[in-house]
C-alpha positions in Angstrom: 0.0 0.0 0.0 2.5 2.6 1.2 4.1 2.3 -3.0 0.9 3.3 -4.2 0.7 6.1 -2.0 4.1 7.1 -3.2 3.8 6.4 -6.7 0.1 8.9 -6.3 2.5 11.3 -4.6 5.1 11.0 -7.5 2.0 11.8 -10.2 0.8 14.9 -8.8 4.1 16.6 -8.3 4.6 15.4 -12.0 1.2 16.9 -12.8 1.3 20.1 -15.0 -1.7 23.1 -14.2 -3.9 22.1 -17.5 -3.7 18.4 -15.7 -5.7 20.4 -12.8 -8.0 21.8 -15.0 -8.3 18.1 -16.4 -9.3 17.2 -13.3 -11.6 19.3 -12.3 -13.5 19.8 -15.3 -13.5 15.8 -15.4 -14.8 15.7 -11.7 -17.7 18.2 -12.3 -19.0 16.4 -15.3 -19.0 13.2 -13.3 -21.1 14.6 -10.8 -23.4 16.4 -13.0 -24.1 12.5 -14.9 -24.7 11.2 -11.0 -21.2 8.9 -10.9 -19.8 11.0 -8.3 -21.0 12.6 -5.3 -21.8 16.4 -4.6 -19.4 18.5 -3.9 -16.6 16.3 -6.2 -15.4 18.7 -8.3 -15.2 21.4 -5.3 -13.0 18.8 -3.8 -10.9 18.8 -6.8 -10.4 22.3 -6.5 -8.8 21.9 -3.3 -7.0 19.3 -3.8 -4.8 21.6 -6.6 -4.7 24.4 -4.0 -3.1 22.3 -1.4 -0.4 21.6 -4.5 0.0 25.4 -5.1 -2.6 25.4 -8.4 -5.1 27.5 -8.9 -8.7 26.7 -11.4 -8.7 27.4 -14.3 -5.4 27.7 -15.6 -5.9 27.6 -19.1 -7.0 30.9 -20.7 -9.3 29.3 -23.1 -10.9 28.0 -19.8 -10.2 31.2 -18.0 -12.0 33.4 -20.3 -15.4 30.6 -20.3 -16.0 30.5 -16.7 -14.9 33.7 -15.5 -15.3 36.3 -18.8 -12.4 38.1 -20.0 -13.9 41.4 -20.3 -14.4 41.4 -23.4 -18.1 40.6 -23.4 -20.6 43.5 -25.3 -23.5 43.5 -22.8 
């Protein structure tokens, strides 16, 4: 057990940002089709602070979710 846990360990340090956003984005459409719990993909978030990343990284991402400023309203 404990070489699992350290091979886990050796992923996420290996893990680049977009591989958060990955993550995250994979956790929140599992909970939206009912395979994961509520909550999931908050708990993904925080899992990626705890390693120093932040959501979204991408820009593409960055620009859906949170606007860019651009937007004529």
């Amino acid at each position: 057990m404990g070489s699992l846990l350290a091979q886990l360990n050796r992923l996420e340090k290996a893990m680049t940002p977009k591989d958060g956003d990955m993550q995250v984005i994979s956790a929140l459409m599992d909970e939206l089709a009912g395979n994961a719990p509520s909550g999931a993909y908050e708990k993904a978030i925080e899992r990626l602070s705890l390693r120093g990343h932040s959501f979204p990284q991408s820009s593409e991402l960055r620009a859906l979710l949170v606007g860019d400023g651009s937007e004529k309203t």
